[in-house]
C-alpha positions as CSV (number, residue, x, y, z in Angstrom):
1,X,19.2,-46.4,42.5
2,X,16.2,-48.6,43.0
3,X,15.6,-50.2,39.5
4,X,11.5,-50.3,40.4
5,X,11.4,-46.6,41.5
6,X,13.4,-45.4,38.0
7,X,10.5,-47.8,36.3
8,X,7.8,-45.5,37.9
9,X,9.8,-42.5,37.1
10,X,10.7,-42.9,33.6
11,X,6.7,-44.2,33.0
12,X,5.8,-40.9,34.9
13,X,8.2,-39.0,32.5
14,X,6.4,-40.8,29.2
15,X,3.1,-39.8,30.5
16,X,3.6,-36.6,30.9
17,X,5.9,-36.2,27.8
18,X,3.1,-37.9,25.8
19,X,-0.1,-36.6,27.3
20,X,1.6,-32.7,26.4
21,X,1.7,-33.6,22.8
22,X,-1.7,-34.0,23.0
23,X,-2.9,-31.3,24.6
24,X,-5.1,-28.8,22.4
25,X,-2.5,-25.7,21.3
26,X,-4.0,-22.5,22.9
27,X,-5.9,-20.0,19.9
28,X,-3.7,-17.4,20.6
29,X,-0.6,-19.6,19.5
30,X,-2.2,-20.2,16.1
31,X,-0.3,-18.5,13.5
32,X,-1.4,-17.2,9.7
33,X,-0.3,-20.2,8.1
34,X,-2.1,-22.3,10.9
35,X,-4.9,-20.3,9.8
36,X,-4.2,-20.7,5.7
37,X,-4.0,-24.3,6.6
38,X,-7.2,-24.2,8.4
39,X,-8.9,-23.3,5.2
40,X,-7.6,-26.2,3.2
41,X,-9.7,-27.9,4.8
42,X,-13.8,-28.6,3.8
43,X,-16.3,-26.2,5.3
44,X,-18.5,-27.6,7.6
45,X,-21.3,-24.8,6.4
46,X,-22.2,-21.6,5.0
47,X,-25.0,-19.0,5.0
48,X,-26.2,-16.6,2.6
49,X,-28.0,-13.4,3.4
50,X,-25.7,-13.2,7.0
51,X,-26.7,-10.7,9.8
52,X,-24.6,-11.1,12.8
53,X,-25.8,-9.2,15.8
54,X,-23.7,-8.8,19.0
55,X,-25.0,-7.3,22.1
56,X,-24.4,-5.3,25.1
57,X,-25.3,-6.7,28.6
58,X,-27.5,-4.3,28.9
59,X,-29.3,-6.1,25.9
60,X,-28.8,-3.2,24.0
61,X,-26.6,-3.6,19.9
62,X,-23.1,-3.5,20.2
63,X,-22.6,-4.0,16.2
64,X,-24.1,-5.9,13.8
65,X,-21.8,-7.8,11.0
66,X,-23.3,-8.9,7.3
67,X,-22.4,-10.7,4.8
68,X,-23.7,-11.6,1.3
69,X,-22.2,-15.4,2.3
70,X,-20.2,-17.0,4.6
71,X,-18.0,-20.1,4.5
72,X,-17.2,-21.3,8.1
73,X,-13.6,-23.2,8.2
74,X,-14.1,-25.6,11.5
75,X,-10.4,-25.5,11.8
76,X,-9.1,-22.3,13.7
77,X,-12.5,-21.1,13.9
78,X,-12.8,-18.9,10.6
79,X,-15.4,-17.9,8.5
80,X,-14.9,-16.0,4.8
81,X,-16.6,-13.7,4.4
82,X,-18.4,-12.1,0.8
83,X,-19.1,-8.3,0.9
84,X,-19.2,-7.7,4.8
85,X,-20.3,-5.1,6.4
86,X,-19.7,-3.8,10.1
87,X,-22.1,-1.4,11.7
88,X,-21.9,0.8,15.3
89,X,-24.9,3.1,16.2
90,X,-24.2,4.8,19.5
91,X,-27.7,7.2,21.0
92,X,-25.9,9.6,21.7
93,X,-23.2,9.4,19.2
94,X,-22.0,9.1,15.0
95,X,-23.3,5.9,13.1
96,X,-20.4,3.7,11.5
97,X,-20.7,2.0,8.4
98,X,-17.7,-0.1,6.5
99,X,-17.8,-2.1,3.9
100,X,-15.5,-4.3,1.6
101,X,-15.4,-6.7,-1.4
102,X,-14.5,-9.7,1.7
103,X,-13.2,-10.4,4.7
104,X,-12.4,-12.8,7.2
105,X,-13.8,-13.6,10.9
106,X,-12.2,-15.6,13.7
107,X,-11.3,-15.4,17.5
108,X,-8.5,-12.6,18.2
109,X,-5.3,-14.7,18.8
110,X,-4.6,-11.9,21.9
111,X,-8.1,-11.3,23.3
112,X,-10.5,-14.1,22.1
113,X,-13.2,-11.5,21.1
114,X,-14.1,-11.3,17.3
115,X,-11.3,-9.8,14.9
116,X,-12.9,-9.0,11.5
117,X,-10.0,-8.2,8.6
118,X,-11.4,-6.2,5.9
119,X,-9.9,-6.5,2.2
120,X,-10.3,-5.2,-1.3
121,X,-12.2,-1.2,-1.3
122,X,-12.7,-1.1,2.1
123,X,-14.9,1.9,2.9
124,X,-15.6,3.5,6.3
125,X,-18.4,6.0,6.4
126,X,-19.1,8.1,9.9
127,X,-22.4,10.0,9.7
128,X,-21.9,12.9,11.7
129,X,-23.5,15.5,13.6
130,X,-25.6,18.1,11.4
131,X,-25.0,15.9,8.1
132,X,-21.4,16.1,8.5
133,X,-19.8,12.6,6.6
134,X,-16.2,11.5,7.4
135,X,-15.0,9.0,5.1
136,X,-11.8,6.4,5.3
137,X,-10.9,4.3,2.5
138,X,-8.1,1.6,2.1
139,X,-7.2,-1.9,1.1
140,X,-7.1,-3.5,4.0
141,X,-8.7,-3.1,7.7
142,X,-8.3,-5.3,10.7
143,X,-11.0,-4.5,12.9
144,X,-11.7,-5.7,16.7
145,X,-15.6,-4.6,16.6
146,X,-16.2,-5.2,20.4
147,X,-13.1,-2.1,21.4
148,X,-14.4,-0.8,18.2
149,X,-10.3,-0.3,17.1
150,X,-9.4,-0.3,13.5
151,X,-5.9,-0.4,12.2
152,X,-4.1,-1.0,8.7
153,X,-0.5,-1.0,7.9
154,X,-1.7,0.3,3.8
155,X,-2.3,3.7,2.2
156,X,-5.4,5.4,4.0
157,X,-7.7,8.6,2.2
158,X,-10.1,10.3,4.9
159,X,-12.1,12.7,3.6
160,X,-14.2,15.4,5.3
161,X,-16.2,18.1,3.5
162,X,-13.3,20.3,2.9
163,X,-10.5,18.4,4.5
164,X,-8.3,15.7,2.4
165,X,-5.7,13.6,4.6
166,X,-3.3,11.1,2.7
167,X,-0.9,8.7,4.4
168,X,0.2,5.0,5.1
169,X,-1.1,3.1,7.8
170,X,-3.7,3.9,10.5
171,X,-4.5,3.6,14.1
172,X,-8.0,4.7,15.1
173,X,-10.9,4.2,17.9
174,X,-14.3,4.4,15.8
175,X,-16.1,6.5,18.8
């Protein structure tokens, strides 16, 4: 083999080799302890008094977010949260309001859009139709606001006027 054309081929084969180590992993490969790691790192700000508002493109509220502080972590994105609250109001449809003690927002590692995980007395109210109140409690809530999806692998109580349901993990579309 010519010796100057395995010289351009092996330097072609350390660039590429090289430059793919450098290349910026992709957020959906980030794993939990990416994201634990992410938050040994310092904050680069925080708020107090939070009110995140997302909209339709219609310019109307999709759901608005709160928070009694938040940290921001630069690294994967993620910003800890002190008593959050998530809330839907459709016209034509049921208000949603859930609460915890904290949580945690960052980019879905699937979708991109906003995943909010709920922990410690987390509390989903829906105000219903002629005063009617349906109520979810847990420990734990991962919730993709803009699909408005909520889902938990822990014990779940939902209460409705004269209905009690008990069981462990939940699926649910908060229409």
């Amino acid at each position: 083999m010519n010796k100057p054309l395995l010289f351009t081929a092996l330097i072609l084969l350390a660039f590429l080799f090289f430059g793919m180590i450098g290349l910026p992993k992709d957020p959906s490969e980030q794993t939990e302890a990416e994201a634990q790691n992410a938050l040994q790192t310092d904050f680069d700000y925080y708020l107090s008094g939070m009110v995140l508002d997302s909209f339709k493109p219609d310019g109307s509220l999709n759901y608005r977010i709160t928070a009694d502080r938040v940290t921001h972590f630069p690294d994967g994105d993620i910003s800890v949260l002190s008593l959050p609250g998530l809330s839907w109001q459709e016209a034509a449809g049921p208000a949603w309001q859930i609460t915890a003690q904290s949580g945690v927002l960052r980019p879905d590692m699937i979708s991109g859009l906003d995943s909010l995980l709920l922990e410690n007395d987390v509390s989903a109210i829906q105000s219903g139709q002629n005063g009617k109140v349906l109520t979810i409690n847990t420990d734990n809530l991962m919730v993709l606001p803009d699909a408005r999806e909520a889902n938990t692998q822990a014990g779940v109580l939902i209460q409705r006027a004269n209905m009690r349901v008990t069981g462990t993990g939940m699926n649910a579309w908060l229409a």
